[in-house]
C-alpha positions in Angstrom: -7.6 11.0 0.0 -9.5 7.8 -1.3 -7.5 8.5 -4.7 -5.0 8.4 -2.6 -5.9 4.7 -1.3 -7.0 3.3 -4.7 -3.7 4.0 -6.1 -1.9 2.1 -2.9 -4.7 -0.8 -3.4 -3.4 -1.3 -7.3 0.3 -1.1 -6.5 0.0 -3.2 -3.8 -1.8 -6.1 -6.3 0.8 -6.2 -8.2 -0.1 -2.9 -11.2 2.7 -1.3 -12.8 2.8 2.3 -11.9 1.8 3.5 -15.5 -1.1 0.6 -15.4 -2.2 2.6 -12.1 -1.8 5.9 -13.7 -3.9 5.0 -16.3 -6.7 3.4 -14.2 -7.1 5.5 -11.8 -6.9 8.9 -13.7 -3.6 10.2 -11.3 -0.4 11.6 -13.2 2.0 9.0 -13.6 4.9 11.4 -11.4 2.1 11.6 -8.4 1.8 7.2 -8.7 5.4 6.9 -8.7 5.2 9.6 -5.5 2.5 7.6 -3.5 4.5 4.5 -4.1 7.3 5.8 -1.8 5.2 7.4 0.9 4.1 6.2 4.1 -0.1 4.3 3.2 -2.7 6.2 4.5 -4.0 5.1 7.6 -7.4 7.1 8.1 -9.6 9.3 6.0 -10.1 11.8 8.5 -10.0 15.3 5.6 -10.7 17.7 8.4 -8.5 16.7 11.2 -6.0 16.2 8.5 -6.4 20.1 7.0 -6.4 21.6 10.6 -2.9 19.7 11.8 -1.2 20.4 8.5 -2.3 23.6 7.9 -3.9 23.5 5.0 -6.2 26.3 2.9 -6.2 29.6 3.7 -5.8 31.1 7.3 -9.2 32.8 8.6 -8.9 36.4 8.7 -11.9 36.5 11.0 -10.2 34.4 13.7 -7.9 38.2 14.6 -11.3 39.9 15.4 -12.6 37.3 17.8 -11.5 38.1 21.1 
């Protein structure tokens, strides 16, 4: 996620995409992506995982109850 923000930081101070690409370490393909997506607005990696559903489901959760 802060990759995420230091690559809208440099395109929004003017970088080219490759000059970000470069910097930052981030294919040039994923630069040119985050340039059309929405900015990030919070950092918030586990509240973001759980709504979107990411990583693998628990196979303990079944056995719970």
């Amino acid at each position: 996620m802060l990759k995420r923000h230091e690559v809208e930081v440099l395109l929004k101070a003017g970088h080219s995409h490759a000059e970000v690409a470069r910097l930052t370490g981030v294919g040039l393909r994923s630069v040119q992506r985050l340039a059309k997506e929405v900015p990030a607005v919070h950092v918030d990696d586990a509240a973001e995982r759980k709504q979107r559903r990411i990583g693998r489901p628990n196979v303990v959760e079944n056995f719970r109850n």
